[in-house]
C-alpha positions in Angstrom: 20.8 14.2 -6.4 19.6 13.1 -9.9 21.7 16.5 -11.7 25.1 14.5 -10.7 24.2 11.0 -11.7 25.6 9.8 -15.3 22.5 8.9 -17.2 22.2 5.0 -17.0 22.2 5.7 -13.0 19.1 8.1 -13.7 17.3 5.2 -15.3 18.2 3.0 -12.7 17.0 5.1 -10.1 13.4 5.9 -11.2 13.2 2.2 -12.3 13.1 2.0 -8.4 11.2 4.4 -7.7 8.8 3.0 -9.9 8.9 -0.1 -8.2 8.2 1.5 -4.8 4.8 3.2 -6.4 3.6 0.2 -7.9 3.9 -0.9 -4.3 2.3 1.4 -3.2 -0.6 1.3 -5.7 -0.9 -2.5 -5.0 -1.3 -1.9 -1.6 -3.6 0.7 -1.7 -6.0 -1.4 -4.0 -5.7 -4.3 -1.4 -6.5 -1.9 1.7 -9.5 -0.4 -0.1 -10.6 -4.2 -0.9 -10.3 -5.0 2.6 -12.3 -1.4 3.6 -15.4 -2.8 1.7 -16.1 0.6 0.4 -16.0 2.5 3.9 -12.8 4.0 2.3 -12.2 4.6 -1.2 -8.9 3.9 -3.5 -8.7 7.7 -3.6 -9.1 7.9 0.3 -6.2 5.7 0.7 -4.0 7.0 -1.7 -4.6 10.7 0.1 -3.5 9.2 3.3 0.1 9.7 4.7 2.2 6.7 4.8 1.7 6.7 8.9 -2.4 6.3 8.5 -2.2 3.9 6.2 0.4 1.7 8.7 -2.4 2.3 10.8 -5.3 0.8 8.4 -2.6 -2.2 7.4 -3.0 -2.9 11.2 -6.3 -3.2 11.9 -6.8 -5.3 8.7 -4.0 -7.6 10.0 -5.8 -8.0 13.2 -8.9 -8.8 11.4 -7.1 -10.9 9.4 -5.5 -12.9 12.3 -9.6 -13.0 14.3 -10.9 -14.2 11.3 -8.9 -17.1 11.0 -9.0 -17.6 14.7 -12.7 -18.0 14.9 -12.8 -19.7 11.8 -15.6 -16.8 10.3 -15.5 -16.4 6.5 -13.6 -13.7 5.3 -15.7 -12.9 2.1 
């Protein structure tokens, strides 16, 4: 509960919670790099933190095929 926190332990806590969104953002902007515009930034960002495990995983896989069969990634 933020209401019983003294104030430097405010700031400290959304300093981290800034930190997890920036996260967040960063990997957002790398999924929808890896979508090649199948998905939008927006798309991801509306996804719930499940889906987007789910789209992390299938990019992983790719990831792991590509280097396996030696195919450019770009």
């Amino acid at each position: 509960m933020l209401l019983k926190l003294r104030p430097d332990e405010v700031k400290k806590q959304i300093e981290q919670m800034d930190e997890i969104v920036s996260a967040i953002r960063k990997n957002c902007m790398q999924m929808a790099w890896y979508m090649r515009g199948s998905m939008t930034y927006e798309d991801i960002l509306n996804m719930s933190e499940t889906e987007r495990g789910f789209i992390n995983k299938i990019i992983e896989s790719n990831l792991e095929t590509t280097k396996k069969t030696q195919l450019p990634l770009f």
